[in-house]
ZADO-1210 file (C-alpha; in nm, 4 decimals, padded with zeros to 6 digits):
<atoms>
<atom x="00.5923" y="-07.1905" z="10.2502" code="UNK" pos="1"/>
<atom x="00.6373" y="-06.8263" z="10.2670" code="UNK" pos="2"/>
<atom x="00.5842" y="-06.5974" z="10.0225" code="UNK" pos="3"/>
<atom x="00.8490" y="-06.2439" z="09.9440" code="UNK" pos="4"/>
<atom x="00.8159" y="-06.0131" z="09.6863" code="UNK" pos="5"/>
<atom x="01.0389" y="-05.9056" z="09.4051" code="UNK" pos="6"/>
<atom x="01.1340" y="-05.5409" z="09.4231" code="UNK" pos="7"/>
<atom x="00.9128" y="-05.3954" z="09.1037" code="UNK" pos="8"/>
<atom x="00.6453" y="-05.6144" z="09.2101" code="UNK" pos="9"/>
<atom x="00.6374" y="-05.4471" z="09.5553" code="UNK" pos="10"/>
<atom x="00.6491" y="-05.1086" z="09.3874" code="UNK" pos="11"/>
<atom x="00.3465" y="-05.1936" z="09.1839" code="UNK" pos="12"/>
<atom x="00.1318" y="-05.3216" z="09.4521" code="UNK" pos="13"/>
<atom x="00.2270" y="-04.9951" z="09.6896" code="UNK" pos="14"/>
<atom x="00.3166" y="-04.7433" z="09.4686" code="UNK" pos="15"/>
<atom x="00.4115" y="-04.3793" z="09.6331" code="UNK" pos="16"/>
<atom x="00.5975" y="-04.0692" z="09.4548" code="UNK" pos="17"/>
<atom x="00.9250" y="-04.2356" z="09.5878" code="UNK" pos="18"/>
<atom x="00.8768" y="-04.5357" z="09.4034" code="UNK" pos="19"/>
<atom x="00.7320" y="-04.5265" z="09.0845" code="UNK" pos="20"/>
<atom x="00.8239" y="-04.7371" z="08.7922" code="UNK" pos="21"/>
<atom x="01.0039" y="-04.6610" z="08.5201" code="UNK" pos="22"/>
<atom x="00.8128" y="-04.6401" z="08.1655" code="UNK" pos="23"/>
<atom x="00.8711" y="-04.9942" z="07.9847" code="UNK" pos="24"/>
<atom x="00.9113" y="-05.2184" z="08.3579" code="UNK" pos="25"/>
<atom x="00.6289" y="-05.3983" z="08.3660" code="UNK" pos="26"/>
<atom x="00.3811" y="-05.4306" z="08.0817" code="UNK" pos="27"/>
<atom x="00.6186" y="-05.3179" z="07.8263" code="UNK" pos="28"/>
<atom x="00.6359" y="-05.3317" z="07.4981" code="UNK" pos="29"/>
<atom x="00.9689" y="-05.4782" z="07.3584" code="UNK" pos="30"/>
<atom x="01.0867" y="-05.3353" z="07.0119" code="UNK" pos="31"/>
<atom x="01.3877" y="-05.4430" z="06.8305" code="UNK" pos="32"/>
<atom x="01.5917" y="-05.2776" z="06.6206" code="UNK" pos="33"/>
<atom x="01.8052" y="-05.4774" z="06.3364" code="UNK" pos="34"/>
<atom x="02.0760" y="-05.3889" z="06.1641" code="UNK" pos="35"/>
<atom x="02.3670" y="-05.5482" z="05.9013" code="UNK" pos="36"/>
<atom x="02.6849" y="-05.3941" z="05.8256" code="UNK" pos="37"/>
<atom x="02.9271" y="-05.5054" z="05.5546" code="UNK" pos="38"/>
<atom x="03.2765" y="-05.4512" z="05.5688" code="UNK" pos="39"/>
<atom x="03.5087" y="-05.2982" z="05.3318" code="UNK" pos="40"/>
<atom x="03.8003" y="-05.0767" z="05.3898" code="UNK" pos="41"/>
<atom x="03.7650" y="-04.9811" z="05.7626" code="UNK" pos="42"/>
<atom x="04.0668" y="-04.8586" z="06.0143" code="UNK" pos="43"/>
<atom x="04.1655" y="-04.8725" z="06.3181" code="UNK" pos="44"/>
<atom x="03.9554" y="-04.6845" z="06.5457" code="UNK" pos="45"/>
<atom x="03.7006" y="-04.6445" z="06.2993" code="UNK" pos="46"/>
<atom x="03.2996" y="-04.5471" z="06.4286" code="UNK" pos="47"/>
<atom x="03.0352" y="-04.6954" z="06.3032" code="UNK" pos="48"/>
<atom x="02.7150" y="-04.5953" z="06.3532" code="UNK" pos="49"/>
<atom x="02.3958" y="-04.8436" z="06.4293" code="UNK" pos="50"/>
<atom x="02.0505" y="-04.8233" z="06.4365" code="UNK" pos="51"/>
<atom x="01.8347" y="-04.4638" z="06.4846" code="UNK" pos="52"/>
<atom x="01.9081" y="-04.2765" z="06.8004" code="UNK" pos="53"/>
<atom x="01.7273" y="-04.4306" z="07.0843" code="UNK" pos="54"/>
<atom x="01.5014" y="-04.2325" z="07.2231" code="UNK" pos="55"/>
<atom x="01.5975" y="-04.1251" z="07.6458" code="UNK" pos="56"/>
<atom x="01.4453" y="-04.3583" z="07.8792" code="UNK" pos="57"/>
<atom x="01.4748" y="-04.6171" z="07.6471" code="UNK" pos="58"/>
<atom x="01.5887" y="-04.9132" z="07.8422" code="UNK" pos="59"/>
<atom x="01.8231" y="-05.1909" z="07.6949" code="UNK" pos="60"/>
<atom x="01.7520" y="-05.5465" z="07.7431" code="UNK" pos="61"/>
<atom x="01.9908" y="-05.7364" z="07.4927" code="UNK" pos="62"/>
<atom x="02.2027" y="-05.6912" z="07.2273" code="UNK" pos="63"/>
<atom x="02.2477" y="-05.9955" z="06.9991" code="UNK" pos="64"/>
<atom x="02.5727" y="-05.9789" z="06.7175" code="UNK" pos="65"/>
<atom x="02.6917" y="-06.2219" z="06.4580" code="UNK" pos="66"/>
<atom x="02.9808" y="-06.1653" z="06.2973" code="UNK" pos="67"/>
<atom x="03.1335" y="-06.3154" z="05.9849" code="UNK" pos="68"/>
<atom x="03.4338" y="-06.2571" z="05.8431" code="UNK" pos="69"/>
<atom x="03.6902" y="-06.4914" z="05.5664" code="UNK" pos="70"/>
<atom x="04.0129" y="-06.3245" z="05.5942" code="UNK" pos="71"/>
<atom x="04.1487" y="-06.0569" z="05.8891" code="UNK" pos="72"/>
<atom x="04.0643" y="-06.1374" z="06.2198" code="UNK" pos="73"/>
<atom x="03.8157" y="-05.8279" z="06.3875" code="UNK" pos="74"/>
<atom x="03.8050" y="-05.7304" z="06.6626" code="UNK" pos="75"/>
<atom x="03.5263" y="-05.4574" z="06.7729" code="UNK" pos="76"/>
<atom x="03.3507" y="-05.2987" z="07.0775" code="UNK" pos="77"/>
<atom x="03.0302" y="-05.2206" z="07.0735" code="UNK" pos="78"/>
<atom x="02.8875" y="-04.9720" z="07.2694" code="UNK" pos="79"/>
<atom x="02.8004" y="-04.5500" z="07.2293" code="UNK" pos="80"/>
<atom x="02.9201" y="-04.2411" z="07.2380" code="UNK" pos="81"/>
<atom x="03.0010" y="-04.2283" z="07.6389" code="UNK" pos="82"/>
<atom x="03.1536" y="-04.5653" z="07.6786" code="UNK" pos="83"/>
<atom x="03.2468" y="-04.7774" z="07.3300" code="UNK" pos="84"/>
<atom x="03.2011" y="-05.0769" z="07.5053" code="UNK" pos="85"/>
<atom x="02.9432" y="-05.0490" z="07.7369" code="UNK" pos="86"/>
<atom x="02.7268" y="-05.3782" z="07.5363" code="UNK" pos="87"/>
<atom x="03.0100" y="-05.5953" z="07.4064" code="UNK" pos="88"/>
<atom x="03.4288" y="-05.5610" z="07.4812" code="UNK" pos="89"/>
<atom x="03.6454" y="-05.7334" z="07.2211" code="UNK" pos="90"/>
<atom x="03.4581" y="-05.9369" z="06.9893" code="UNK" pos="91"/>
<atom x="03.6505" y="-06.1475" z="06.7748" code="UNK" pos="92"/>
<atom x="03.5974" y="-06.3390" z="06.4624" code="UNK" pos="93"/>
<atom x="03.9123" y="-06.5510" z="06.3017" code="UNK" pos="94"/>
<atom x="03.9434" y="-06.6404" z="05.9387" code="UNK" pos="95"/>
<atom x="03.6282" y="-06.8290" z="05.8144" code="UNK" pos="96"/>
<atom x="03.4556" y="-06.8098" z="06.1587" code="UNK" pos="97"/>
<atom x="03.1472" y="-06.7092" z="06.3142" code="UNK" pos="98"/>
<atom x="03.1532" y="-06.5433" z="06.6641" code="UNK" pos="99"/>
<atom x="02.7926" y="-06.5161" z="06.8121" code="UNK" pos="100"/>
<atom x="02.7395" y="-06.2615" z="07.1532" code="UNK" pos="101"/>
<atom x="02.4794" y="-06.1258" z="07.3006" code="UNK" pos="102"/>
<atom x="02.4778" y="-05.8905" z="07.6508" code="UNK" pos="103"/>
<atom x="02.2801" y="-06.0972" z="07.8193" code="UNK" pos="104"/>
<atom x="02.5416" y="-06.3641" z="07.8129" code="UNK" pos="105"/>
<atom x="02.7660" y="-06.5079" z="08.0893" code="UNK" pos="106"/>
<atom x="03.1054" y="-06.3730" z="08.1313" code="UNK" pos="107"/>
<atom x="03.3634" y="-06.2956" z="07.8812" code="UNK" pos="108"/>
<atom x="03.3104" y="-06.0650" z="07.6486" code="UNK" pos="109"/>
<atom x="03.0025" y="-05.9579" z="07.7505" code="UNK" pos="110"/>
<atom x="02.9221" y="-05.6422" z="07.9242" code="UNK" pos="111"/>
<atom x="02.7047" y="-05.6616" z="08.2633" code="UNK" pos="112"/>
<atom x="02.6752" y="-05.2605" z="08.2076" code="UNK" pos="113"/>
<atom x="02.4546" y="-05.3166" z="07.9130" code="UNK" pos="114"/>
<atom x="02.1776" y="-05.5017" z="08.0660" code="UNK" pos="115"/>
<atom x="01.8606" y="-05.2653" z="08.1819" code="UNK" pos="116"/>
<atom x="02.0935" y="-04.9672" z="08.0804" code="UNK" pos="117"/>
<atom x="01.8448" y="-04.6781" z="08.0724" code="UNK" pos="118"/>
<atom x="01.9544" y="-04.4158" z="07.7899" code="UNK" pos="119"/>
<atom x="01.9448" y="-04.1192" z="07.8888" code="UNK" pos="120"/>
<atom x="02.1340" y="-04.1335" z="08.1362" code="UNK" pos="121"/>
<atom x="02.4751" y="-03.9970" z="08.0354" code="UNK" pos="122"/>
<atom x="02.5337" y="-03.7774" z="07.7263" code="UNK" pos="123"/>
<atom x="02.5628" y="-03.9288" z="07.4051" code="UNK" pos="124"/>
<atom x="02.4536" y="-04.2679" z="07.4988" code="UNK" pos="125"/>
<atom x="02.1759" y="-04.2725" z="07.2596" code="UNK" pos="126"/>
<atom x="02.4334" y="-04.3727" z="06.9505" code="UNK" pos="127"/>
<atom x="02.4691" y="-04.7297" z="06.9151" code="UNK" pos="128"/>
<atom x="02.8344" y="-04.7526" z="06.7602" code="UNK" pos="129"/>
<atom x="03.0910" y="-04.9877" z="06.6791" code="UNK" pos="130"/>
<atom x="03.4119" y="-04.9230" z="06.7162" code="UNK" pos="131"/>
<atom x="03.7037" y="-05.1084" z="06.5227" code="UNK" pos="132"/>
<atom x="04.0001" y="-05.1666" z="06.7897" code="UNK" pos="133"/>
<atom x="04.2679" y="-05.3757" z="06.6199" code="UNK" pos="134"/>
<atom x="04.2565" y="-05.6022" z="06.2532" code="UNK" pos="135"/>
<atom x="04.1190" y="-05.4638" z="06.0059" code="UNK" pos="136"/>
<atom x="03.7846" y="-05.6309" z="05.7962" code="UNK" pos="137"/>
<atom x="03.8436" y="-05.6563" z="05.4677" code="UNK" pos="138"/>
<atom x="03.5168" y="-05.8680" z="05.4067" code="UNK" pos="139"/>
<atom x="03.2137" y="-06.0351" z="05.5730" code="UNK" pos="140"/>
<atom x="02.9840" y="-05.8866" z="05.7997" code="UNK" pos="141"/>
<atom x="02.7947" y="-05.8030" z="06.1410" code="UNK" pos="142"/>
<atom x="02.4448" y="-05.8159" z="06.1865" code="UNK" pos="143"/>
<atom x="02.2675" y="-05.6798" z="06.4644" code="UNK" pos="144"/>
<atom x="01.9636" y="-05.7040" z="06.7015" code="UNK" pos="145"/>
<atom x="01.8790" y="-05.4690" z="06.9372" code="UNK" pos="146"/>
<atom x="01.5672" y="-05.5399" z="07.2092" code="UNK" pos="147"/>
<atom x="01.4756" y="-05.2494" z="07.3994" code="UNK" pos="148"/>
<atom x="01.1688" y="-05.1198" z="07.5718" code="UNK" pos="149"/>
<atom x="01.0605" y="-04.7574" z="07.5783" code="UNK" pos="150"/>
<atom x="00.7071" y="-04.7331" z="07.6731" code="UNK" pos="151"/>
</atoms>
């Protein structure tokens, strides 16, 4: 049976100047970030802002949301300053519901984009932020974990 090798795992056993690893790829530490947000009086196209300002080079792994709510149905991006929906496009939670999502999910809501996204790499991507695109909360919450790697 033959044996290939992955493409960081090549880089690591022949490393050159043209192919060295990003901090945080192998032998990184993950750190997570959590955060909860309660709702009150928000609008339409409202910003809110997550988490401390990650850090360039950081690199994304997953983003994992629940979101509560008992009356309005919500529906929110989440995503940064350069794209507001570059982790998760249109989630939705219905009167007395829970909607769970994470990044790292199949399909659907879910942005691809998100996964291994290293900051840093456009301007203002460092913000976590949700953004408020259509019924408005009036109660409940979101809480928020963020895995990255850095170092």
């Amino acid at each position: 049976m033959a044996q290939v090798k992955a493409d960081n795992r090549t880089k690591a056993d022949t490393p050159t100047s043209d192919n060295v690893l990003a901090p945080g790829t192998l032998g990184g530490r993950v750190r997570v970030m959590q955060e909860v947000y309660t709702f009150a009086s928000e609008a339409v196209n409202d910003t809110i802002l997550l988490f401390q300002n990650l850090k360039a080079g950081a690199t994304i792994l997953d983003l994992v949301v629940d979101l509560t709510t008992t009356t309005n149905a919500v529906i929110l991006d989440i995503g940064d300053s350069d794209t507001v929906d570059r982790y998760i496009n249109g989630l939705t939670a219905t009167s007395i519901a829970s909607n769970r999502g994470q990044v790292t999910a199949a399909g659907g809501l879910f942005q691809s984009t998100g996964v291994n996204y290293v900051v840093g790499t456009n301007d203002g991507d460092d913000q976590v932020i949700i953004t408020v695109l259509g019924a408005i909360p009036t109660d409940g919450d979101i809480k928020l974990a963020l895995y990255y790697t850095e170092d």
